[in-house]
C-alpha positions in Angstrom: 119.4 81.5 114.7 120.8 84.4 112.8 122.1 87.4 114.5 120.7 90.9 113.1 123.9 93.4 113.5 123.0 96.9 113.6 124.8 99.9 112.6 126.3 103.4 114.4 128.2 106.5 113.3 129.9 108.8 115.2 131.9 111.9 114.7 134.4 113.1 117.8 137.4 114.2 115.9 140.0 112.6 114.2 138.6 109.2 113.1 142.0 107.3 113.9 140.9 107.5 118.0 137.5 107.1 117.7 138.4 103.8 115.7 140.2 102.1 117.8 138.1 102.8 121.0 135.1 101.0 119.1 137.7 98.3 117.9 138.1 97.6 121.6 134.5 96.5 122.7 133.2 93.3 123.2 130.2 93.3 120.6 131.8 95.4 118.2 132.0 93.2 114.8 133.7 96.2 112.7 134.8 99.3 112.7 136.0 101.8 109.9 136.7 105.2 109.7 135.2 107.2 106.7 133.2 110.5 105.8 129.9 111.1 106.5 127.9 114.5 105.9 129.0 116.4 103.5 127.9 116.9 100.0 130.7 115.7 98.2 130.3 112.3 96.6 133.6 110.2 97.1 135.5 112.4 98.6 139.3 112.2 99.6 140.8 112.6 102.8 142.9 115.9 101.3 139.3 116.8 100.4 137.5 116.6 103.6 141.1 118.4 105.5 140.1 121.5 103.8 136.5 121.4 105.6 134.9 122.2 102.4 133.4 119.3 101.5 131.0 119.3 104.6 132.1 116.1 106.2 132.6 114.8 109.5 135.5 112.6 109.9 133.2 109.3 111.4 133.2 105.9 112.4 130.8 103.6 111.3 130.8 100.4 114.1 128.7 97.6 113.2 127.9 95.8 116.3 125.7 93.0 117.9 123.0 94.4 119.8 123.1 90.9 121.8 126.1 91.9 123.1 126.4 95.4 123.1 123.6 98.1 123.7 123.6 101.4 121.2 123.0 102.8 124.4 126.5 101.6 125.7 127.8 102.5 122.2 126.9 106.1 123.1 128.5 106.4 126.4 131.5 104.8 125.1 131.1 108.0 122.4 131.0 110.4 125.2 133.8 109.4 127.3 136.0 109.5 124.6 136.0 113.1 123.3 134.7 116.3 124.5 131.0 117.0 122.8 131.5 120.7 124.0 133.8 121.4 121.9 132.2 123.3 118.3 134.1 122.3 115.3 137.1 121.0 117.2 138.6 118.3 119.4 142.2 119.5 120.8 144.2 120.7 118.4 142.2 119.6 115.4 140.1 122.3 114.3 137.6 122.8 111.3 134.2 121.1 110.8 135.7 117.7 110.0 136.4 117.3 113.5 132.6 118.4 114.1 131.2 116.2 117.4 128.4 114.6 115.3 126.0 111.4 115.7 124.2 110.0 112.4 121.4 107.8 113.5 120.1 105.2 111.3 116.6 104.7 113.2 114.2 106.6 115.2 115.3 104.5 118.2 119.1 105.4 117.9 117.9 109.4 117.3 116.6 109.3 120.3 118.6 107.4 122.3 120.9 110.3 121.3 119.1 113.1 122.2 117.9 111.4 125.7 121.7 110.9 126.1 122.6 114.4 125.3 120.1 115.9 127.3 121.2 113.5 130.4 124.8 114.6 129.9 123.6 118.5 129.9 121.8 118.0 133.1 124.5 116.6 134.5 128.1 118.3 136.6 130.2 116.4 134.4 130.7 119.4 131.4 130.0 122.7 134.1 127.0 123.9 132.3 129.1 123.9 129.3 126.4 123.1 125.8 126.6 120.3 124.2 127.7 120.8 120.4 126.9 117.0 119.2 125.3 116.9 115.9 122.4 114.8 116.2 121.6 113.7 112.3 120.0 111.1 109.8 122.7 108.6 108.6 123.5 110.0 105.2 126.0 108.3 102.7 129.5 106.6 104.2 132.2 106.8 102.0 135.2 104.5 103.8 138.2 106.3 104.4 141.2 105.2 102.5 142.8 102.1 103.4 145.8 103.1 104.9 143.3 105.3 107.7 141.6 101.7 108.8 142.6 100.7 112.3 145.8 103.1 111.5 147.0 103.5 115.4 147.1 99.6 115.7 149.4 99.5 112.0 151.5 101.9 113.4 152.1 100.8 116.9 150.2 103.8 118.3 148.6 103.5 121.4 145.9 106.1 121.7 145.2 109.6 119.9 141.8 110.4 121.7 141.2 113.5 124.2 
């Protein structure tokens, strides 16, 4: 029997966090960070910095939906950055850092609104809005190598809010 992985992208900030937290789950077969949702075509991490390009600083998980639900995907998502936070997580401020899903089926778009909409209704933000981007998959372009599963090359332990 062949497995059928699926694929997720998230945006919650600086990639090098968000990376490592997917990294960590049992189900996740790969993780990279990379651009997604901008206009420019191949563009460079200098690029995207400047927040003229119109990308998000993502990761793109491939997982095994035997294993691991998009739906746990998602939570793991939210409890690892704040999605009330416009253009911004922490200290890292510009559109890059935008809190952004990219769905790449009906199913996962609204899994992501149903889990947006939970999250709003619920005490855990205050009654604070929920800034997370809810968009069509679009283009990847992988990150350059030396961003790939960069806390773990350089003995870092976490970088996430």
């Amino acid at each position: 029997m062949t497995t059928e992985y699926e694929t997720a992208t998230f945006g919650g900030g600086c990639f090098w966090g968000v990376e490592a937290v997917f990294r960590q789950q049992n189900g996740v077969i790969e993780a990279f960070s990379g651009y997604e949702g901008g206009e420019q075509d191949n563009p460079t991490y200098q690029q995207v910095c400047t927040g003229n390009t119109g990308h998000a600083e993502v990761v793109e998980v491939t997982f095994d939906p035997a294993i691991i639900s998009y739906d746990t995907l998602l939570k793991v998502f939210f409890d690892n950055h704040n999605p009330t936070e416009l253009n911004r997580q922490g200290v890292d401020i510009g559109t890059q850092y935008r809190s952004a899903v990219f769905y790449h089926s009906p199913e996962q778009q609204q899994a992501a609104n149903a889990t947006i909409e939970a999250l709003a209704q619920s005490p855990r933000f205050n009654g604070k809005s929920i800034v997370t981007e809810v968009s069509p998959a679009s283009t990847f372009y992988k990150a350059e190598e030396y961003h790939q599963d960069y806390l773990a090359k350089n003995g870092l332990g976490s970088c996430h809010i």
